[in-house]
Structures are given as structure tokens and as C-alpha cells.
C-alpha positions in Angstrom: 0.0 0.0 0.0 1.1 3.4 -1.0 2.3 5.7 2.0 1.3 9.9 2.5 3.5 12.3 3.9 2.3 14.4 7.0 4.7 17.3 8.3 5.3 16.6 11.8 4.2 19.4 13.6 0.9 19.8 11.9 0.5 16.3 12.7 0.9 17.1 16.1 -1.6 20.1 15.8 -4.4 17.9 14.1 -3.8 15.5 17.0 -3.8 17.6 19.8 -7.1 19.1 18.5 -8.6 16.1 18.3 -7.9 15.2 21.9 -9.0 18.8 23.5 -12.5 18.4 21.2 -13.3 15.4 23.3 -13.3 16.8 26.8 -8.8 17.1 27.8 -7.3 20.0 28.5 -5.3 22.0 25.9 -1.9 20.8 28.2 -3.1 17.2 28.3 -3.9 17.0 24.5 -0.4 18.9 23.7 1.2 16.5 25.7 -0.8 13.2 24.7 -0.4 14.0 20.6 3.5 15.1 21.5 4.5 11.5 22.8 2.7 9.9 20.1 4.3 11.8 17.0 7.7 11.5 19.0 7.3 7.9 18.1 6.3 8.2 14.4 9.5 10.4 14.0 11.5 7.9 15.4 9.9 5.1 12.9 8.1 3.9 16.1 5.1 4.2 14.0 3.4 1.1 16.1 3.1 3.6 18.6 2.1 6.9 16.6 -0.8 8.2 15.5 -2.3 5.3 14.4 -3.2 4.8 17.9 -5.7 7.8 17.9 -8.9 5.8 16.7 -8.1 3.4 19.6 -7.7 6.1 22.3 -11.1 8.0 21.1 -12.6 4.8 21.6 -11.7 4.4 24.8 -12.7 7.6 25.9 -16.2 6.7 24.8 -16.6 3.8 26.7 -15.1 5.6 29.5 -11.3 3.4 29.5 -9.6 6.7 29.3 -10.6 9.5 31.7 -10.3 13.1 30.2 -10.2 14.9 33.3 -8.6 12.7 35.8 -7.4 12.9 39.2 -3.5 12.6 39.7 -2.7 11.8 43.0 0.2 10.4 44.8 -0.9 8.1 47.4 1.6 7.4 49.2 5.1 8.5 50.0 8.5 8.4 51.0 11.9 10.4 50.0 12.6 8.1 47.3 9.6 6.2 46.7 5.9 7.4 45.4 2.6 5.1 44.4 0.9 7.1 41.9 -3.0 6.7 41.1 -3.8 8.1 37.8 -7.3 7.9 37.6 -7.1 6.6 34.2 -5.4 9.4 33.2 -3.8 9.6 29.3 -0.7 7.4 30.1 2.0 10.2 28.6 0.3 13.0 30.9 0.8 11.2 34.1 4.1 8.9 33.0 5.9 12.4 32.4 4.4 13.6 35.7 5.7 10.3 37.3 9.3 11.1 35.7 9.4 14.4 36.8 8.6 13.3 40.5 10.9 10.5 40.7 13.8 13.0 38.9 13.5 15.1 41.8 13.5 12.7 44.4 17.0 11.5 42.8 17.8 14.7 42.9 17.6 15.1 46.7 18.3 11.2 47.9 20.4 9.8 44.9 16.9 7.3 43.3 13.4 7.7 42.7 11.0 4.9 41.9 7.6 5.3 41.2 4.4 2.6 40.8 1.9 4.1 38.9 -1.5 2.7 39.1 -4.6 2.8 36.8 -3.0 4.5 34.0 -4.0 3.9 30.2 -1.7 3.2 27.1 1.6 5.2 27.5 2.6 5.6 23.7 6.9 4.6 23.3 8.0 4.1 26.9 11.4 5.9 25.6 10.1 8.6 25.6 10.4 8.9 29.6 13.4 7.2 30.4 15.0 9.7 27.5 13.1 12.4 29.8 15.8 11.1 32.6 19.0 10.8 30.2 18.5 14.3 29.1 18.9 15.7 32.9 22.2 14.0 33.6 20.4 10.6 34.6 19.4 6.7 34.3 16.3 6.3 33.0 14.0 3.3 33.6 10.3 2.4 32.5 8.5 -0.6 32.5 4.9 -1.5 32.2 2.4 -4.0 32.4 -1.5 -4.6 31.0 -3.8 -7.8 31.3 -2.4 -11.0 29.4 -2.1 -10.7 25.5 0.8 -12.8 25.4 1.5 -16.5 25.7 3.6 -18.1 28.6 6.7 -20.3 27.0 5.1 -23.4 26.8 1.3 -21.9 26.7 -1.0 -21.4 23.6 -3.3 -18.9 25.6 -2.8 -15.6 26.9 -1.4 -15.8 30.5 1.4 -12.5 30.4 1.3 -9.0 29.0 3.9 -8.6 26.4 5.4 -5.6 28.9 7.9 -3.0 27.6 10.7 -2.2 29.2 13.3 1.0 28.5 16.2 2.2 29.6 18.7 5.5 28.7 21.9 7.0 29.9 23.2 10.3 29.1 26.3 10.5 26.8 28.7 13.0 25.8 29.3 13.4 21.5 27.0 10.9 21.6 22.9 10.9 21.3 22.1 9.2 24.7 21.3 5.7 23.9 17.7 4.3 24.7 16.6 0.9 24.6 13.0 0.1 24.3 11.4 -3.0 23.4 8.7 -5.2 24.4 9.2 -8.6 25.7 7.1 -10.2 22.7 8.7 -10.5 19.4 6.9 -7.4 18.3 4.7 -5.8 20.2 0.7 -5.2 19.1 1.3 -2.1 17.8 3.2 -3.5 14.9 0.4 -6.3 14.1 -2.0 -2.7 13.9 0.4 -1.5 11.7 0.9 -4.6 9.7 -3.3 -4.5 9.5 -3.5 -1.0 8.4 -0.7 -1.8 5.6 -2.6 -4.6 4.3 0.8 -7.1 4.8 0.8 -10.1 6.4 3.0 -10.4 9.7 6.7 -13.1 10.3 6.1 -16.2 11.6 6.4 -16.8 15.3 4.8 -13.2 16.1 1.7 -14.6 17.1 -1.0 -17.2 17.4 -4.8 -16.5 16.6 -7.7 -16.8 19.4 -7.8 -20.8 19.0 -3.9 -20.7 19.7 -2.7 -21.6 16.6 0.1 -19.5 15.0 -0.9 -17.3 11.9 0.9 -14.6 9.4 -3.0 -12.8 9.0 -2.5 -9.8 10.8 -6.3 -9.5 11.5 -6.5 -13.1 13.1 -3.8 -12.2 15.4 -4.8 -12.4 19.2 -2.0 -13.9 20.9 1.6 -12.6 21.1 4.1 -14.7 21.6 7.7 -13.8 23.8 11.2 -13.4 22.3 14.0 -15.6 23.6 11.1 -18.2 25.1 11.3 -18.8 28.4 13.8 -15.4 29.1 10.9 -12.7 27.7 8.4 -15.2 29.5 10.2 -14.6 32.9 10.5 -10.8 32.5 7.0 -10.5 32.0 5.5 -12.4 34.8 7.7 -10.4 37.3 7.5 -7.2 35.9 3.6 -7.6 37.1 5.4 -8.1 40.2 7.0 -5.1 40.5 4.0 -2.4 39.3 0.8 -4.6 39.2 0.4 -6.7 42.3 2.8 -3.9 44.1 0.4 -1.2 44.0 -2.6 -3.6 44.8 -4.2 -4.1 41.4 -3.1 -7.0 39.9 -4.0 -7.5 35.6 -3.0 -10.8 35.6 -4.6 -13.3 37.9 -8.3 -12.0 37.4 -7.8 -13.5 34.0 -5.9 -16.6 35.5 -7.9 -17.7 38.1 -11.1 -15.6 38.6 -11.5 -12.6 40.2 -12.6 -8.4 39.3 -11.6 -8.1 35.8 -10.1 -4.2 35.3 -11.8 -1.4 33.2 -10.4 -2.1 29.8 -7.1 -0.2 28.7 -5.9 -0.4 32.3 -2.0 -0.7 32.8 0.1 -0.2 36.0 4.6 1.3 35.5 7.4 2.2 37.0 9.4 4.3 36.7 12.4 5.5 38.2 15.6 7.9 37.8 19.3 7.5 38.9 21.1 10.3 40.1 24.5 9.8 38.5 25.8 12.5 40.2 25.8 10.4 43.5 28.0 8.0 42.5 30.7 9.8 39.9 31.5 13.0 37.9 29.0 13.5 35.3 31.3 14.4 32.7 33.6 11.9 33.6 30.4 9.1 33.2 29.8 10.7 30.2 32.9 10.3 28.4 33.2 7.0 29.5 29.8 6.4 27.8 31.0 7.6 24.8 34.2 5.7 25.0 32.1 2.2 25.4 29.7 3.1 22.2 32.5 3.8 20.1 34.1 1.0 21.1 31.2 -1.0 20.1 30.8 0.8 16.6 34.2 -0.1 16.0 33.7 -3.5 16.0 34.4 -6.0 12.8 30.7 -6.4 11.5 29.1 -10.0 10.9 28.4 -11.1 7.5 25.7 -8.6 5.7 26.0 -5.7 7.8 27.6 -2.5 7.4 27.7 -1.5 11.0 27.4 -1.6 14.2 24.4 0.5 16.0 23.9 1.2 19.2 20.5 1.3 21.0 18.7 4.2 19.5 21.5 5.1 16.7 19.0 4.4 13.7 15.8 5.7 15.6 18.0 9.5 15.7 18.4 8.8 11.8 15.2 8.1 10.9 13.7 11.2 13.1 16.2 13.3 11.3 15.2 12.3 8.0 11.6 12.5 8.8 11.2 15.6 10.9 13.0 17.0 7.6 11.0 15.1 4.5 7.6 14.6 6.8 6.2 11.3 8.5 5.1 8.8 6.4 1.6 7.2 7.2 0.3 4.0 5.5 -3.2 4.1 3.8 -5.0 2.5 6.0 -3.4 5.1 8.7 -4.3 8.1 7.0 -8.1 6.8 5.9 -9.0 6.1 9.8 -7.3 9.7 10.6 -9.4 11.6 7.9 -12.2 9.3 9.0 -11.9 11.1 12.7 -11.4 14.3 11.2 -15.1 14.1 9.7 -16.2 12.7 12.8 -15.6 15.5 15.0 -15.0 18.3 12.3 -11.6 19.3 12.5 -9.6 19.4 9.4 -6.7 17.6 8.9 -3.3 18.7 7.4 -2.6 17.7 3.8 -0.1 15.6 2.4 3.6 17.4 1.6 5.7 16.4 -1.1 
């Protein structure tokens, strides 16, 4: 299927109007359509715009709550349990960073359970947020089960993302961010809205049996096996059952299901400060990566990347030529536009 381009910041405008028409605050709606054409400039496009049908949905059936009640429950100098009210996950994740940065800043860590939130668009986005103020970033999350266990043709795990970024020096700080599946659900979306069928071992359909359809996918399935399998049971450990609303076992063994779109995080921030010169970290930082890049490539590659090298290209490239959106993308955008009356930018180029 053929693919439009959209310059990014009226992307971001269309978005952001769409979001205040139904009932968030200008700030929220900014800050919802920001994280979410971060990601398509990064060629995180699972985790763009394509989303927005989704989200509006969810506010309808009342998943996603457009004037929620941020709260922080509880408390200590490094520690802080979050309810978001079913807040829009990027407005109260970014709220979460900023709260644990501080606590670093004053007592070296900060680690925050969030509870309640909704989808939180590319969790790089806030462990980035930490990197870019001299510290670690971490953010992990976790939903009810859309993944298989190794060894399990149901759902029994959430396919949680996990991220992490350290400043640098010359270098762009580097930023891991993947989901434990072998690609998270966002890509089978995107798959679906480009008409193409998806790789083998991505997932199995609602009978358990492994498909390439895109639009019989149900099931993900973990990378490495067992490995992804283990990280995802206990990161519902660590946010989930720790904040006293588990996603997991009311689908496992009975129990109050959660409103639909409900996830629980963490996040947390590392002070780097408290444990060695800044500088001094970050030049070794860049010492490591171009260590690494200067490694004797394998057999078809050209070289070596780091975590978040070709992400910086690609946003480069497209916040300079536009973001490309598949067809199907840009028909269920124009299709919300007509909905709710707001025009939406042309196509460039």
C-alpha cells in the first residue's frame, strides 16, 4: 500500500485538536499528541498516530478518563505510588518522571508505581526524559495478558515493555525500548492497516494456533522463550500486584476483571551525580559506544548500532521530509477528522 506524507508538527496540531475536542485540556492533549508523534518520527510508527482511533474509543466507553485525578498516594523520600485515575498514560508517566527526577535529585533514586494508568505511547520517551537531565532512566509497564507463557498457547502474560537511557557526551544518549514479545501489538496494527501479512512466530490467533493474518492475530508470543516469559510475569510483580491491582490473575484464576485499557509502570531515575563526575560518566559512555561501533561487522552488515542510533536517523530524516503514514493510517485519521469536524493537514511532497 502506498504511503502519504504528514509534516510533523501539523501532525501534532491535528492531534492535539482532536484530543481537546473530546473533553482534555489544551496541556493534556499537547502532551498526549506530543509523545505519540515522537514515536512516528522515530519510525516507532506502532506507537504513533495510528493509535488515535483506539484512544477516542476508549474515551467513549469511559477506559480513558479526560479529566482525571492525579494523585500520589503514598510517599516516602525516594519512593511514590501514583493513582492516575485513568489518566492519558503520557500525561501522568511524564508527571511520574518528573517526580521520581527530583526525588534522585535530593536522595540519589526515585522509583515510582503508577497505578490505573492507560496506554503510554513509546516508553522511551520517559526514560529519555531522565537521560536528558544527567540521569538513568528506567520504565516498565504491564496490562492484562495478550501474550503467551513459553510453553502456553493462551494468553497468560502481558507482552510488557521495558526502557532504559543514559546520558552521553558526543553521543545521542542511547535508549533501549522493546517489548518482551517478538513485536509488540502495535506493529500487528500497523501490519493491519498496511494490508501485509505479519513473520512467523509473532503470534497465534484466538484458537492458539500461529498465523501470518495480521487481522487473526490475538496472541503474542515472547522473544527468547522462556527469558521474555520470565521478565513478563515479574515485571507484574514489581508495578501490578505492588500497588494492589493486579492484571493478571483476574484473568488466570477468577476474580474483578479491570476497566479495559488499564495498565500499572514504573518508573524511576538514577542520580549519577551520586555516585561519579557527570562528565567523567559521560565520556566513558561515549568511549564504550564507540568501542562497540568499532567492532568487525558480521556477515551482511555494514555496522554496528547502538540502541537508539537508527531511531536518531530516521527522526532526522523525517522531521526534515515529513512522516510517512500508510493508507489505512491516513483513511482512519481523515475518517476522525469528519467525525468531530476538525480538518486535517494535507499531504507534503
Amino acid at each position: 500500500m502506498a504511503e502519504l506524507r504528514f509534516d510533523h508538527q501539523a501532525l501534532e496540531t491535528f492531534v492535539t485538536q482532536v484530543f481537546a475536542h473530546v473533553g482534555f485540556s489544551q496541556e493534556d492533549a499537547a502532551t498526549e499528541a506530543h509523545v505519540l508523534v515522537w514515536a512516528n518520527l522515530r519510525g516507532v510508527d506502532s506507537h504513533g498516530v495510528l493509535r488515535v482511533p483506539s484512544y477516542l474509543a476508549n474515551v467513549e466507553h469511559g477506559g480513558m478518563n479526560p479529566r482525571a485525578q492525579i494523585r500520589i498516594e503514598r510517599e516516602t523520600p525516594a519512593v511514590a505510588l501514583i493513582e492516575a485515575d485513568h489518566a492519558f498514560g503520557p500525561v501522568v508517566t511524564t508527571f511520574a518522571m518528573r517526580t521520581v527526577m527530583a526525588k534522585a535529585r535530593q536522595v540519589g533514586i526515585g522509583w515510582a508505581v503508577i497505578r490505573n494508568t492507560t496506554h503510554q505511547g513509546a516508553m522511551g520517551y520517559y526514560a529519555l526524559m531522565a537521560a536528558e537531565n544527567d540521569m538513568a532512566g528506567l520504565a516498565l509497564v504491564c496490562n492484562p495478558p495478550n501474550m503467551a507463557p513459553y510453553g502456553a498457547r493462551a494468553a497468560g502474560v502481558h507482552n510488557s515493555p521495558l526502557a532504559i537511557s543514559v546520558p552521553a557526551g558526543e553521543f545521542d544518549p542511547p535508549v533501549m525500548d522493546w517489548a518482551t514479545s517478538m513485536a509488540a501489538f502495535g506493529k500487528v496494527n500497523l501490519a493491519v492497516d498496511k494490508g501485509i501479512p505479519i513473520p512467523e512466530g509473532w503470534a497465534l490467533d484466538a484458537d492458539g494456533n500461529p498465523t501470518t493474518d495480521a487481522t487473526k492475530a490475538r496472541i503474542l508470543l515472547p522473544f527468547g522463550g522462556y527469558k521474555a516469559s520470565s521478565l513478563a510475569l515479574m515485571f507484574e510483580t514489581l508495578s501490578s500486584v505492588m500497588a494492589g491491582n493486579a492484571l493478571l490473575s483476574p484473568y488466570l484464576v477468577g476474580g474483578d476483571k479491570p476497566k479495559p485499557g488499564t495498565q500499572n509502570s514504573v518508573v524511576a531515575a538514577v542520580d549519577i551525580a551520586t555516585f561519579t563526575d557527570v562528565a567523567t560518566y559521560k565520556q566513558e559512555i561515549d568511549r564504550l559506544l564507540k568501542g562497540i561501533k568499532s567492532l568487525p561487522t558480521a556477515e551482511g552488515f555494514s555496522e554496528v548500532l547502538v540502541p537508539g542510533e537508527l531511531e536518531n536517523r530516521v527522526k532526522a530524516e523525517r522531521t526534515a521530509n515529513g512522516i510517512p503514514l500508510p493508507e489505512g493510517t491516513v483513511a482512519n485519521l481523515r475518517e476522525v477528522s469528519a467525525n468531530l469536524g476538525i480538518p486535517m493537514p494535507e499531504p507534503i511532497g
